[in-house]
C-alpha positions in Angstrom: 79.4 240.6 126.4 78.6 241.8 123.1 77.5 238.7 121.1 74.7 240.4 119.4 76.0 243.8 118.7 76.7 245.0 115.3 80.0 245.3 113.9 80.9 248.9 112.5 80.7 248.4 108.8 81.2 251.5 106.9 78.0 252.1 104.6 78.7 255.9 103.9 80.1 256.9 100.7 83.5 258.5 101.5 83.1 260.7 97.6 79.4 261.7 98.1 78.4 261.2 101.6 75.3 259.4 100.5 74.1 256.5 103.6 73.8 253.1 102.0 72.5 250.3 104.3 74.8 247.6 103.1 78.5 247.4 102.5 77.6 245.5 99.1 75.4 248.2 98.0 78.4 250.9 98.5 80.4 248.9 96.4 77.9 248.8 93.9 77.1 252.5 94.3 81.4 253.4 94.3 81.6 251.4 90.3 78.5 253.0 89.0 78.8 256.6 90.6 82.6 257.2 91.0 84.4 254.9 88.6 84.0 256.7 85.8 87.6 258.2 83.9 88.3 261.8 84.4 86.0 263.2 81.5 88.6 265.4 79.2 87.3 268.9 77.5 86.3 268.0 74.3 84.8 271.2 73.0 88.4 272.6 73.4 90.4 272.8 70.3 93.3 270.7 69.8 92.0 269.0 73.3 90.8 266.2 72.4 92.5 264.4 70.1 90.0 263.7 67.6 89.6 261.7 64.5 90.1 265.0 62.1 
């Protein structure tokens, strides 16, 4: 009948592949890890768009 059975939740990280045992923890884990902006070269010159 399937009362008890677990639904298929997706805990696995689809940009890492790290296991998570709970759906709020991989949304937790996707803002802190993967939410970060594309980080731009700023050793480059005339990159960056600096202050000077």
């Amino acid at each position: 009948m399937g009362l008890f059975k677990k639904k298929a939740i997706e805990t696995k990280c689809k940009e890492c592949g790290m296991e998570l045992n709970d759906p709020v923890r991989l949304e937790r884990h996707m803002k802190k890890a993967h939410a970060r902006p594309s980080q731009k070269n700023f050793d480059s010159p005339g990159g960056g768009g600096g202050m000077w």
